[in-house]
C-alpha positions, 0 to 999 in steps of 0.5 A: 163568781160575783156576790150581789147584795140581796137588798139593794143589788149592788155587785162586788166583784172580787176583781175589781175589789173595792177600791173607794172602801179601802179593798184591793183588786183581786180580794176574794170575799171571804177575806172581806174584813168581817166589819165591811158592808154594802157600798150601797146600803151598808147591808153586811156580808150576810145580806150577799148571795154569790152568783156566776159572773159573765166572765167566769 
């Protein structure tokens, strides 16, 4: 699964993590600090709707 931002479609990729804000590879959304938003958009983990990756 990959969760994508719904305002602006940024993708988090468990992983890949994201490594610019401090999230390891491997870090499964749901243990996401609950303070983390959109790289993009600052949008919060609300605004994310999971989807199936390509690769799952």
């Amino acid at each position: 699964m990959i969760y994508v931002c719904e305002l602006c479609g940024y993708e988090y990729d468990p992983k890949k993590g994201d490594i610019e804000n401090g999230i390891d590879p491997e870090t499964d959304f749901e243990d996401l600090p609950a303070d983390w938003v959109c790289p993009l958009c600052a949008a919060s983990k609300e605004d994310f709707e999971a989807v199936e990756s390509d690769n799952d």
